[in-house]
C-alpha positions as CSV (number, residue, x, y, z in Angstrom):
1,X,-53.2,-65.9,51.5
2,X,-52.3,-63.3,54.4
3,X,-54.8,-61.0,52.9
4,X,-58.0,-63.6,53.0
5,X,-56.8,-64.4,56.8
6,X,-57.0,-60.7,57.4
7,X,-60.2,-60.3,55.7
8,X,-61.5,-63.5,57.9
9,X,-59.9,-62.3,61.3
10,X,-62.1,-59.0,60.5
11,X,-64.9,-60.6,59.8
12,X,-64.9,-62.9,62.9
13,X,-64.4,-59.6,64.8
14,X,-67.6,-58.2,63.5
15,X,-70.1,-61.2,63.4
16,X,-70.1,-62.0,67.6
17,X,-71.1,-58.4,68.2
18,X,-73.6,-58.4,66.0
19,X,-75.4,-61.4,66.5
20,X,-75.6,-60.3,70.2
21,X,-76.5,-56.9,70.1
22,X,-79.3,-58.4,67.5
23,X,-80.6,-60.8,69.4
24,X,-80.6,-58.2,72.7
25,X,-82.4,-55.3,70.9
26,X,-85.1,-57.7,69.3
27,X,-85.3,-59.4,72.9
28,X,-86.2,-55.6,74.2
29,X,-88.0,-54.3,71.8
30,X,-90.3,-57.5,72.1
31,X,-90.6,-56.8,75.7
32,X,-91.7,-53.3,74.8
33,X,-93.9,-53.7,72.4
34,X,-95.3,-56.5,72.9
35,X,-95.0,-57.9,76.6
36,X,-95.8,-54.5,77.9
37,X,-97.8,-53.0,75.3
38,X,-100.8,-56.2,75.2
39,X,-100.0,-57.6,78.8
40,X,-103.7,-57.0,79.9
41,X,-105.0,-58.2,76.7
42,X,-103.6,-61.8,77.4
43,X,-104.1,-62.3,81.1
44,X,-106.3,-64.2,82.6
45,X,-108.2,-65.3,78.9
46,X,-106.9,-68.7,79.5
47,X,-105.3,-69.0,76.3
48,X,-103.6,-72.3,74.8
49,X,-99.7,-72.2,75.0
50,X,-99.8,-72.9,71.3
51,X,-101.6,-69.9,70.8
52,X,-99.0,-67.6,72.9
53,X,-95.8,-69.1,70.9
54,X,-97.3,-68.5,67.4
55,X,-98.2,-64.7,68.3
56,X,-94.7,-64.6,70.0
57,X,-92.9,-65.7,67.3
58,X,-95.2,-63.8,64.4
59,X,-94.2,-60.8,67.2
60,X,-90.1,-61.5,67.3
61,X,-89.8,-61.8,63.7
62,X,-91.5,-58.9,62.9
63,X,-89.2,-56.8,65.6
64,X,-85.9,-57.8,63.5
65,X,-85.9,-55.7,60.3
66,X,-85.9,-52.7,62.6
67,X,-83.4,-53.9,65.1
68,X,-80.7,-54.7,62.2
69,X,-79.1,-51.1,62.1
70,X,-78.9,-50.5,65.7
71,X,-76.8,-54.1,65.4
72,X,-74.8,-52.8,62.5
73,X,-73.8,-50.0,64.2
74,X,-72.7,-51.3,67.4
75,X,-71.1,-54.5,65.8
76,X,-69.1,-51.7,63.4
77,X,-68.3,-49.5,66.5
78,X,-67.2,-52.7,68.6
79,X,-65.3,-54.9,65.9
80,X,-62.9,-52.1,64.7
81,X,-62.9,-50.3,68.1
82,X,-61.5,-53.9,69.4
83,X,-59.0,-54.0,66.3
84,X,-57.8,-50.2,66.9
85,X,-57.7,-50.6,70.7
86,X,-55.4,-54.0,70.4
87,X,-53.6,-52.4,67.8
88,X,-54.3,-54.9,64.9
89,X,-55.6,-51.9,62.8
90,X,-52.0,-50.4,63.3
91,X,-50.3,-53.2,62.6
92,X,-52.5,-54.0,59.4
93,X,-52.4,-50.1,58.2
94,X,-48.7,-50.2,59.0
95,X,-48.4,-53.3,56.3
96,X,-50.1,-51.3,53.7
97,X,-53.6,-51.8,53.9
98,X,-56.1,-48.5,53.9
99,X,-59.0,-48.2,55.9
100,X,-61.2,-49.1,52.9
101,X,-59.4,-52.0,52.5
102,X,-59.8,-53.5,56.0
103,X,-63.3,-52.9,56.0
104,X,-63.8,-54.2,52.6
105,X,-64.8,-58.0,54.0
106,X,-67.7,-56.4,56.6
107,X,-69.0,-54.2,54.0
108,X,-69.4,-56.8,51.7
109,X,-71.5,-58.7,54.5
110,X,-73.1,-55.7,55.2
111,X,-74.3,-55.5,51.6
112,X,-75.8,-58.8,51.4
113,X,-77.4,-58.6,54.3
114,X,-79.4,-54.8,52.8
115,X,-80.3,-56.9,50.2
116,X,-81.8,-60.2,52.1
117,X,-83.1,-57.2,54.7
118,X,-85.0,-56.1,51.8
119,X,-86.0,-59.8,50.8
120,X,-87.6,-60.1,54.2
121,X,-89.2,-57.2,54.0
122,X,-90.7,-57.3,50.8
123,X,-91.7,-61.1,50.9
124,X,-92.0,-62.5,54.7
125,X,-92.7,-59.5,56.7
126,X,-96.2,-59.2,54.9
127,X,-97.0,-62.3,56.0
128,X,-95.9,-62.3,59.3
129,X,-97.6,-59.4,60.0
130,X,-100.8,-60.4,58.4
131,X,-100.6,-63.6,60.7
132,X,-99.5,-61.6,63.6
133,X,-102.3,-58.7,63.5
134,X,-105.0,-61.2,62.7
135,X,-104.1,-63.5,65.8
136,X,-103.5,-60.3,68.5
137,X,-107.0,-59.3,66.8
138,X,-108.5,-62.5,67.9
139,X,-107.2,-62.5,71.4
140,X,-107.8,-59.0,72.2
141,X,-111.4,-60.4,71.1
142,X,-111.9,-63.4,73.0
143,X,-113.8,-63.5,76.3
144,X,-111.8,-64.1,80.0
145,X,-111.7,-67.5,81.1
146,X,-114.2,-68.5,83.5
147,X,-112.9,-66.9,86.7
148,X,-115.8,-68.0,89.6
149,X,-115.7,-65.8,92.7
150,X,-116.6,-67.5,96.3
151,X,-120.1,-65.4,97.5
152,X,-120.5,-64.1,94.2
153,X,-123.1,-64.4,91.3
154,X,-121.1,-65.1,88.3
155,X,-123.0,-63.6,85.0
156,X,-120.7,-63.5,82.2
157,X,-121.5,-67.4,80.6
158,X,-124.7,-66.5,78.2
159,X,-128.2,-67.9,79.9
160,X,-126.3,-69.3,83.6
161,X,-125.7,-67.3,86.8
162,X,-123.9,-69.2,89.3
163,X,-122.6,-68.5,92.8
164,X,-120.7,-70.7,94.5
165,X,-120.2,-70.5,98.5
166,X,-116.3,-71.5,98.9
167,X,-114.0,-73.2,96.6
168,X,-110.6,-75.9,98.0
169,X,-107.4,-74.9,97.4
170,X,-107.1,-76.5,94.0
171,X,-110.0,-74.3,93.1
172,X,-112.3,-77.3,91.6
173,X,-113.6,-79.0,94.6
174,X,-116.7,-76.0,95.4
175,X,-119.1,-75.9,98.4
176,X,-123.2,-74.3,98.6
177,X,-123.1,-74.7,94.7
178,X,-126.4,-71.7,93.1
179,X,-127.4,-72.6,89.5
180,X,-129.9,-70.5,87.6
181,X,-130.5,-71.7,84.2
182,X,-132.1,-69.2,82.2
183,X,-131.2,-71.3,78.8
184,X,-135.1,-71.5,78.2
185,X,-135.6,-67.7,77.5
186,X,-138.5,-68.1,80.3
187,X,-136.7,-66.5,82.5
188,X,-135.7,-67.7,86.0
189,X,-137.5,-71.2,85.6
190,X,-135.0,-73.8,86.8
191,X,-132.8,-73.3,89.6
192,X,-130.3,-76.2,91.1
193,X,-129.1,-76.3,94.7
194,X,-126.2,-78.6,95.6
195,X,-124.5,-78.7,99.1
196,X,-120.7,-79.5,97.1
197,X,-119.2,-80.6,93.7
198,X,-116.6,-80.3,90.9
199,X,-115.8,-78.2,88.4
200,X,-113.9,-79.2,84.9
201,X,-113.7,-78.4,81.7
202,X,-113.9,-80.9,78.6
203,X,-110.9,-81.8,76.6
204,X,-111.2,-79.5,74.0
205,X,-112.4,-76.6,76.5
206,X,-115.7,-75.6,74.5
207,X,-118.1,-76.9,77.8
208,X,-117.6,-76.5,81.4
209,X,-118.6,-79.6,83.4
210,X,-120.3,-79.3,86.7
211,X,-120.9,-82.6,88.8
212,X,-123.4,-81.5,91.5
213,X,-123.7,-83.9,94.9
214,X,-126.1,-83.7,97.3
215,X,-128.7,-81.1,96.5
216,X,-132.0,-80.2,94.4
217,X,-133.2,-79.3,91.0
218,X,-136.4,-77.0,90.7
219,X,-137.9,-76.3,87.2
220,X,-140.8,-74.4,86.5
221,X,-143.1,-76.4,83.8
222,X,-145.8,-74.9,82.0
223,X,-148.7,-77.3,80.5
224,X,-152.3,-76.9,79.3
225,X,-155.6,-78.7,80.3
226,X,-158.4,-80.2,78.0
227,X,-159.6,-77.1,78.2
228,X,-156.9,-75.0,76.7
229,X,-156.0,-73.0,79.5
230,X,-152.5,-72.6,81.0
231,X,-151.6,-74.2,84.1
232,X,-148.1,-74.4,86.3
233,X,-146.4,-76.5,88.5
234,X,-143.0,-77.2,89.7
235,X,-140.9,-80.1,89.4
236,X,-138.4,-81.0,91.9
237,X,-135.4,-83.8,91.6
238,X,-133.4,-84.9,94.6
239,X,-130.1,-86.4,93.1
240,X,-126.8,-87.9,94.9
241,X,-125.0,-86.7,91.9
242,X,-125.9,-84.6,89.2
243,X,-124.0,-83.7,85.9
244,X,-123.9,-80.4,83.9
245,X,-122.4,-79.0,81.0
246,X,-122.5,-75.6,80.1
247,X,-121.0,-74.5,76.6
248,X,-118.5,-71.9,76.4
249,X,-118.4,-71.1,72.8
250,X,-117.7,-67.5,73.0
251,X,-115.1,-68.3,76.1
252,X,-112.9,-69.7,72.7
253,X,-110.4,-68.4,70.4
254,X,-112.1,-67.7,67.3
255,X,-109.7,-67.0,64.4
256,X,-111.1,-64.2,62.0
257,X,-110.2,-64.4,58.1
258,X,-107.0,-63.2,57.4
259,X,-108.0,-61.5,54.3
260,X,-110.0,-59.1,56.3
261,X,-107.1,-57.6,57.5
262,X,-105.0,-57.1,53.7
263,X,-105.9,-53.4,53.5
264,X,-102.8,-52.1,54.8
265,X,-98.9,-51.7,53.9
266,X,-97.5,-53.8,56.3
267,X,-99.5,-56.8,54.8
268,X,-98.1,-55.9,51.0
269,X,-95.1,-56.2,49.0
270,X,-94.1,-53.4,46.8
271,X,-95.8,-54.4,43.3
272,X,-99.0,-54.9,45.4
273,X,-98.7,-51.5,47.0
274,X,-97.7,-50.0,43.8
275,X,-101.3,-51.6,42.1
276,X,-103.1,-50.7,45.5
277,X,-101.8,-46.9,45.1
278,X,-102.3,-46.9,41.3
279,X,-106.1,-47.6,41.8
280,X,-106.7,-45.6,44.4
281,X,-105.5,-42.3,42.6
282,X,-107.8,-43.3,39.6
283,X,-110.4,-43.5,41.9
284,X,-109.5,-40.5,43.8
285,X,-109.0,-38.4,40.7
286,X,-112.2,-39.7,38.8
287,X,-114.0,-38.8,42.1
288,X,-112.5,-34.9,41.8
289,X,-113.9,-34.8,38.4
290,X,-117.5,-36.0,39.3
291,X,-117.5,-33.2,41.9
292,X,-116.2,-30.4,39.2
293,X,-119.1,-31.6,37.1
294,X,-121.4,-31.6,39.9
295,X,-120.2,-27.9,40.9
296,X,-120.6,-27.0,37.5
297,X,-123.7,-28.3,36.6
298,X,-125.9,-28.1,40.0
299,X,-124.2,-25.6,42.4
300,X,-123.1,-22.8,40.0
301,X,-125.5,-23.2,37.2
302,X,-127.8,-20.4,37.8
303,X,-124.4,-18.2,38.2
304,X,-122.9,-19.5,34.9
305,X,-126.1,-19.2,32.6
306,X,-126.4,-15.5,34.0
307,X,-122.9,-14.4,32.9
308,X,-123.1,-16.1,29.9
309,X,-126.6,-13.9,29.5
310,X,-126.7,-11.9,26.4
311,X,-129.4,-9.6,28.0
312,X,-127.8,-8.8,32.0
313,X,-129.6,-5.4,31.5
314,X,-133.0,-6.7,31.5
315,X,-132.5,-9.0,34.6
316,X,-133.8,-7.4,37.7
317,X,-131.8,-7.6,40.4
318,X,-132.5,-9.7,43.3
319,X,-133.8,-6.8,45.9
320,X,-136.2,-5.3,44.0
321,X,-138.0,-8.6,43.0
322,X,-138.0,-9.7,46.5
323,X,-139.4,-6.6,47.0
324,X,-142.4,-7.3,44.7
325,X,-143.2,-10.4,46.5
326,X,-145.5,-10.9,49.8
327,X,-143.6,-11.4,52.9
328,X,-145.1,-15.2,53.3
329,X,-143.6,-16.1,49.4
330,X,-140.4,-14.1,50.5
331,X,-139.5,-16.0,53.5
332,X,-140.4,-19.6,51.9
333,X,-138.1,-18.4,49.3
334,X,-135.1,-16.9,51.3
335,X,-135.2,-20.1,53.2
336,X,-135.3,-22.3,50.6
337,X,-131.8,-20.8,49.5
338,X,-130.2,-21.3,52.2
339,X,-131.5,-24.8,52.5
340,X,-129.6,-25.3,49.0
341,X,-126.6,-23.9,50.0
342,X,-126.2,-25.6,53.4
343,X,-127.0,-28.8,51.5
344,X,-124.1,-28.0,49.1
345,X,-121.8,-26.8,51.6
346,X,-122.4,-30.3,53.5
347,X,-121.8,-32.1,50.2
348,X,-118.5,-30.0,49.7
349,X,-117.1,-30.4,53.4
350,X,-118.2,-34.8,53.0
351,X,-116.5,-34.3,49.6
352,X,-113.1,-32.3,51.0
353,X,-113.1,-35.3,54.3
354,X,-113.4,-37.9,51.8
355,X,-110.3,-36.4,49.3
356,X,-108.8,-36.2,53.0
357,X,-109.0,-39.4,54.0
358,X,-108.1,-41.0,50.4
359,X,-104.8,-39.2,50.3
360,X,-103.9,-40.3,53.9
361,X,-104.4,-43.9,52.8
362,X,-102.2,-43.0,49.6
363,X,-99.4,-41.7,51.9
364,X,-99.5,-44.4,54.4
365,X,-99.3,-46.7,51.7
366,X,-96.0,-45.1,50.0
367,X,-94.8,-44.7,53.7
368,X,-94.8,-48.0,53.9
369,X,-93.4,-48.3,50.0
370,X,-90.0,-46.7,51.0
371,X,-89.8,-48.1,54.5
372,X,-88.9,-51.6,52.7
373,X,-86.4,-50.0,51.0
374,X,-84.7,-47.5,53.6
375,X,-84.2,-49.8,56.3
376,X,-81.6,-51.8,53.7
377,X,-79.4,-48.2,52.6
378,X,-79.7,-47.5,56.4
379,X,-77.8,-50.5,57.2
380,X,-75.0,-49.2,54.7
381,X,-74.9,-45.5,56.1
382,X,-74.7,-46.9,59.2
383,X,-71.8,-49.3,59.2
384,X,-70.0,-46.4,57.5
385,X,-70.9,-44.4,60.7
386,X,-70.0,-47.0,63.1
387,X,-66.9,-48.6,61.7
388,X,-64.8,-45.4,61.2
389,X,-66.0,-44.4,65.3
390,X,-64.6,-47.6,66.5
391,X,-61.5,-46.7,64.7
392,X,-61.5,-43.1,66.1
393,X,-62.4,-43.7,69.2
394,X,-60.5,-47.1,69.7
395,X,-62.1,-48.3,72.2
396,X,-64.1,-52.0,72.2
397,X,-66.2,-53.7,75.0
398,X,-69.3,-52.7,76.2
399,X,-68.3,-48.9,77.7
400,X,-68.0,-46.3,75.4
401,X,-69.1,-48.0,72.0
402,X,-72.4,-49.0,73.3
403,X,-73.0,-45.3,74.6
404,X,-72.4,-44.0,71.1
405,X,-74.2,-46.7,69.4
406,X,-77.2,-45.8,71.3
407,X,-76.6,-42.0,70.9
408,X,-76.7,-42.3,67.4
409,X,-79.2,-44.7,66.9
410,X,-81.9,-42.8,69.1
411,X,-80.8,-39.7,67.1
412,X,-81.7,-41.9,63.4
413,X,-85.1,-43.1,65.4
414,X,-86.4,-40.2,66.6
415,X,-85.4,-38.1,63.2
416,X,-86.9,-41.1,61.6
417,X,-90.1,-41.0,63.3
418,X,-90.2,-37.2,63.4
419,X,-90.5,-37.1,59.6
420,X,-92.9,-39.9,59.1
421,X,-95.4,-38.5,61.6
422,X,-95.0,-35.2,59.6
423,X,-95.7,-37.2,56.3
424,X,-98.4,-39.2,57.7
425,X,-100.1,-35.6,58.8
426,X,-99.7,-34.8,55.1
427,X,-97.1,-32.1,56.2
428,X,-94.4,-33.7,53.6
429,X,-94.3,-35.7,50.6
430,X,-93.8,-39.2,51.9
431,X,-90.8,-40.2,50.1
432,X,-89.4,-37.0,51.0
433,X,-90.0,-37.2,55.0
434,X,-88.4,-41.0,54.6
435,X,-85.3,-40.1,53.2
436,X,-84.2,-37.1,55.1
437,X,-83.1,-38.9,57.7
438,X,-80.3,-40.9,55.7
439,X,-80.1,-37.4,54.1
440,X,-78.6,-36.3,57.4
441,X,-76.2,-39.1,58.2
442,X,-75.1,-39.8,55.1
443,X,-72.9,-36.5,55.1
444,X,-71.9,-37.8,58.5
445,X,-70.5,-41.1,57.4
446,X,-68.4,-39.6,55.0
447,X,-67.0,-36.9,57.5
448,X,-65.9,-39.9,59.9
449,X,-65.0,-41.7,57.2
450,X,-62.5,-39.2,55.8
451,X,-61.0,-38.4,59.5
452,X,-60.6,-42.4,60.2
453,X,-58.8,-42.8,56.7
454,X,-56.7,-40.1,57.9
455,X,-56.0,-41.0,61.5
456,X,-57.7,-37.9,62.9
457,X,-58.3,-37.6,66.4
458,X,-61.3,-35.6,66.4
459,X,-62.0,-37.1,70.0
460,X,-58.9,-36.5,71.7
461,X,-59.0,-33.7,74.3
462,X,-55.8,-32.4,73.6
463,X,-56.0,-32.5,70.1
464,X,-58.7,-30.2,70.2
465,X,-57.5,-27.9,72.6
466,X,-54.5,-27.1,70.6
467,X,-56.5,-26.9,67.5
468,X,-59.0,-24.1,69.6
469,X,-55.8,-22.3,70.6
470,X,-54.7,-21.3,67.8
471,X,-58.0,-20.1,66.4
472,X,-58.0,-17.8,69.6
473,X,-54.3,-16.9,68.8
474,X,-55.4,-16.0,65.1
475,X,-57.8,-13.1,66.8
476,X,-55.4,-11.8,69.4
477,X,-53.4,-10.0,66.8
478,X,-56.8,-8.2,65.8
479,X,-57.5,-7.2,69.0
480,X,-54.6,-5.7,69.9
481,X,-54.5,-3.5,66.8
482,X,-57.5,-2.3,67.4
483,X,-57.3,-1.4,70.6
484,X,-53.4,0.7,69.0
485,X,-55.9,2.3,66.7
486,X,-57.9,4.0,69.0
């Protein structure tokens, strides 16, 4: 009973930090790569608050996978810091429990939570993603709102140009109102004049809605007599009031098919980037083959039936038949070989881009393959570097475990991201360049793992002083005797 109010009290310890520094680090990196990132790309587009809190909230969930170690780490660091720094993991060492022991309720969290990690990852994230890309696709594509300067011709609404003289604080009321409406594709053939009016848009924003007082309409009409011939004249209309709409389709948010965007990893689970990668290499590899045929049959076949030639002493060589030839024939000829080799050269280098290209999409996809996975074990390596610091270091709040959180975390990031930029430049094998960095912290886990188990003060000052004066003591002896020797 003591021991499941022990295990509880730990966990309680741990979930508060976590949730926090969770919630905090998805809350910045939103900022960063969203806010910041596609601020320009959303102002001033006059884009439906619905709109903004989908691709918000696609954004924020797609930000959490990522943000999950960096919480595991400082909610490891902080919980058992707190517990060493108040002296409950004394007291519960002192009672018999081991380190292992203590930590045993956390870790077990911490598993389940790799697991659902890798759940999200493999079975929401693609969609979120998909839903997220399409929709910043679509806004990043969408027109500015109607934005109407005062004493400026406003061109960007297909077939109108309007200026408008000065606009009321409110901005809909306008003054000395210009209207050329070239909807006709006559060109400049009805104009409209209006000394004030309003300016709206209809319920569903697809038209904007001018109502025109106190001015003139001018339209250019074409007719023909009896006669067949062409003729002009203007029409003119003196109104009171006057209403226009002017359609905005391409002012809207058009949404694009998802399924245009399913080429990628990010928008797959792992059986469907296993099938994608499967059918790729069969295509990649059959491709190779074509061109080995090809080479052997069309580039090098003139080569290949001369060595195989059972009579190579009766085949003049190249000079002295060129020799034989006029200069005219010669020339046509010499150029004509090079003309076939430049044209197979081309073919190789389109070939060689292609095989290029094919193998970058293979390796961004099992990039993306391992990613799933990695984030989940890196949760694990993590808590085992974070809980055993807090219990070294024995220190909780917000001071020194949040510096070493971050240290370490921005060491894991930038190794991290090191290693896939090297595999996605086909420098490394991709699984390889994803699991070097939990390569490197997984030694250091079990190195602070060992010294917490052990109550080792590898941070203490004076600890390590000693422990660097007696290795200098160890080579004093030496020194002397060498210098009684000479």
């Amino acid at each position: 009973m003591l021991l499941k109010k022990l295990h509880s009290l730990t966990l309680k310890s741990f979930l508060p930090p976590f949730t926090i520094t969770l919630f905090v680090s998805v809350f910045l990196f939103f900022l960063v790569e969203i806010v910041i990132t596609y601020l320009d790309d959303m102002i001033g587009k006059g884009l439906r608050t619905s709109d903004l809190l989908k691709l918000f909230f696609y954004s924020w969930v797609a930000i959490i996978p990522q943000c999950i170690p960096l919480a595991v780490l400082l909610g490891s660091i902080m919980c058992f810091g707190n517990l060493a720094e108040n002296y409950e993991l004394a007291a519960m060492k002192s009672s018999g429990l081991g380190l292992f022991r203590i930590m045993k309720p956390v870790l077990v969290f911490i598993v389940i939570l790799a697991g659902l990690t890798f759940l999200f990852n493999n079975f929401i994230m693609p969609v979120v993603n998909l839903k997220a890309v399409a929709l910043m696709y679509d806004i990043r594509q969408k027109k500015p709102s109607v934005n109407i300067k005062e004493g400026i011709f406003y061109n960007k609404i297909d077939n109108y140009s309007l200026r408008v003289g000065e606009k009321s604080a409110n901005k809909d009321t306008l003054k000395e109102i210009y209207i050329y409406d070239h909807s006709a594709q006559q060109g400049n053939t009805i104009q409209m004049y209006a000394n004030s009016g309003k300016m709206t848009t209809t319920a569903d924003t697809s038209a904007l809605v001018l109502i025109l007082k106190d001015g003139n309409r001018y339209e250019e009409v074409k007719d023909r007599d009896s006669l067949g011939r062409e003729k002009k004249f203007l029409s003119q209309l003196n109104f009171r009031s006057l209403q226009i709409n002017i359609e905005l389709k391409e002012f809207k948010l058009k949404r694009t098919d998802e399924n245009q965007f399913k080429n990628t990893g990010e928008m797959l689970n792992i059986w469907q980037i296993d099938s994608v990668m499967d059918s790729t290499k069969r295509i990649l590899n059959r491709r190779i083959v074509e061109l080995k045929n090809q080479s052997n049959n069309y580039f090098f076949a003139r080569s290949f039936v001369l060595d195989k030639c059972e009579h190579k002493d009766s085949i003049q060589h190249t000079d002295s038949l060129l020799a034989r030839l006029k200069k005219e024939d010669r020339n046509r000829l010499i150029d004509a070989a090079l003309n076939a080799m430049r044209n197979n050269a081309t073919t190789l280098d389109g070939n060689i881009t292609s095989f290029e290209s094919t193998q970058s999409e293979i390796s961004a996809f099992s990039i993306e393959w391992h990613r799933k996975i990695v984030v989940c074990f890196a949760c694990i390596i993590l808590f085992f570097v974070g809980a055993p610091l807090g219990a070294i270091i024995k220190k909780g709040g917000l001071g020194l475990p949040v510096v070493v959180a971050v240290f370490f975390f921005l060491a894991y990031f930038i190794i991290t991201e090191g290693y896939t930029s090297m595999a996605i430049d086909g420098v490394m094998t991709a699984w390889i360049a994803m699991w070097i960095p939990l390569g490197i912290f997984l030694p250091i886990s079990i190195f602070l793992t060992y010294k917490a188990a052990r109550d080792s003060a590898i941070f203490d000052f004076i600890t390590n002083t000693y422990w660097f004066s007696n290795l200098l003591l160890k080579f004093k002896p030496r020194a002397k005797s060498t210098a009684n020797s000479k």
